[in-house]
N, C-alpha and C positions, 0 to 999 in steps of 0.2 A: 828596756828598749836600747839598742846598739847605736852607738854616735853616728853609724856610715847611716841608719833608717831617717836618724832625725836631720842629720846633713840632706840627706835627698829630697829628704819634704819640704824642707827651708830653704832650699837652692832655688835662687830665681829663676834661673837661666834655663833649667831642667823643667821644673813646674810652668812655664811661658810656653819655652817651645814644645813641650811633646803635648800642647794641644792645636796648635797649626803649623806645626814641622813636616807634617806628611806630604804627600808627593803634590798632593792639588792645589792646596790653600794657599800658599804665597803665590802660584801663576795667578790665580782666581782674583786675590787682590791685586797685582799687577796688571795685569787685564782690565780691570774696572778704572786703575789709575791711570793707566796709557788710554783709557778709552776718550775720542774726542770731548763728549759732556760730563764725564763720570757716574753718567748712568747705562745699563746696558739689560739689556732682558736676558732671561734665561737660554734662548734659542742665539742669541746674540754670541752670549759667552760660549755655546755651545763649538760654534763656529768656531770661534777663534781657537779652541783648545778641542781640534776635531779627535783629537788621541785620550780624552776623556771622556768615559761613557755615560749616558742621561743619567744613569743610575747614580755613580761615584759622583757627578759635578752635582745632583740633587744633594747629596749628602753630607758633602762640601758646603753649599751654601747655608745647608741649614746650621750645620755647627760653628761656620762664621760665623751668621746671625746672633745665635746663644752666647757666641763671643761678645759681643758686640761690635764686630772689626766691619760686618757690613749691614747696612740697612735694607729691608725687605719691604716694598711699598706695594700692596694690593691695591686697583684702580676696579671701583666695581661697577665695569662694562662687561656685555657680552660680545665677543669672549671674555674672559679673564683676562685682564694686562697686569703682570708683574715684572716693575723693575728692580734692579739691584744696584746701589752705589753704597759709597764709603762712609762710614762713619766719622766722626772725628777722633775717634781713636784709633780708628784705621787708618785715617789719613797720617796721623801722627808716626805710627808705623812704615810708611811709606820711603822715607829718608834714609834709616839702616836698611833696606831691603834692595832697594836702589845700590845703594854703595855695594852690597854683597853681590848683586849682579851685575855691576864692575869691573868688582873683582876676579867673580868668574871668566868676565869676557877676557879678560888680562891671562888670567892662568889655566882657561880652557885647556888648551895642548899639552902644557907641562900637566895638570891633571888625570886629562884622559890618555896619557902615556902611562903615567904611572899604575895606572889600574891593575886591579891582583883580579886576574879571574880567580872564581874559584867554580 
């Protein structure tokens, strides 16, 4: 086995993020954390991230959950009411994520200047 395979598998940063790095999962938890109660229903979320489709934000939520980053609360009325809030490891995550959308807001324009199409 090659140093650079067992470097990869043992890198935190690498193993952390490329399981909620993708395009949805940190709005998804951002959304729940800016939300007034920090809980929000599926249709809720929907709304607010109207550029996400039922499909992806379904698939989204589900693999937070397996994270454990957000909690999945079935209420068994008819209909079905499912909310979605944070966990406490979610929340905990909530403080670097913030600062990274800070940062963003800061360096927006220098960013999106520099972009390489390809």
């Amino acid at each position: 086995m090659s140093d650079t395979n067992v470097n990869y598998r043992t890198c935190p940063i690498r193993q952390v993020i490329s399981r909620f790095g993708d395009k949805w999962s940190l709005l998804v938890l951002y959304t729940l954390h800016m939300s007034d109660t920090g809980v929000l229903r599926f249709n809720e979320l929907h709304h607010m991230m109207t550029d996400c489709s039922q499909k992806m934000l379904s698939a989204t939520l589900k693999n937070l959950e397996q994270l454990h980053l957000i909690h999945r609360e079935v209420y068994p009325v008819v209909p079905p009411r499912v909310e979605y809030s944070l966990t406490e490891m979610g929340k905990s995550l909530m403080p670097p994520v913030t600062s990274l959308i800070d940062w963003a807001n800061q360096h927006f324009d220098d960013v999106v200047s520099n972009e390489v199409i390809v």
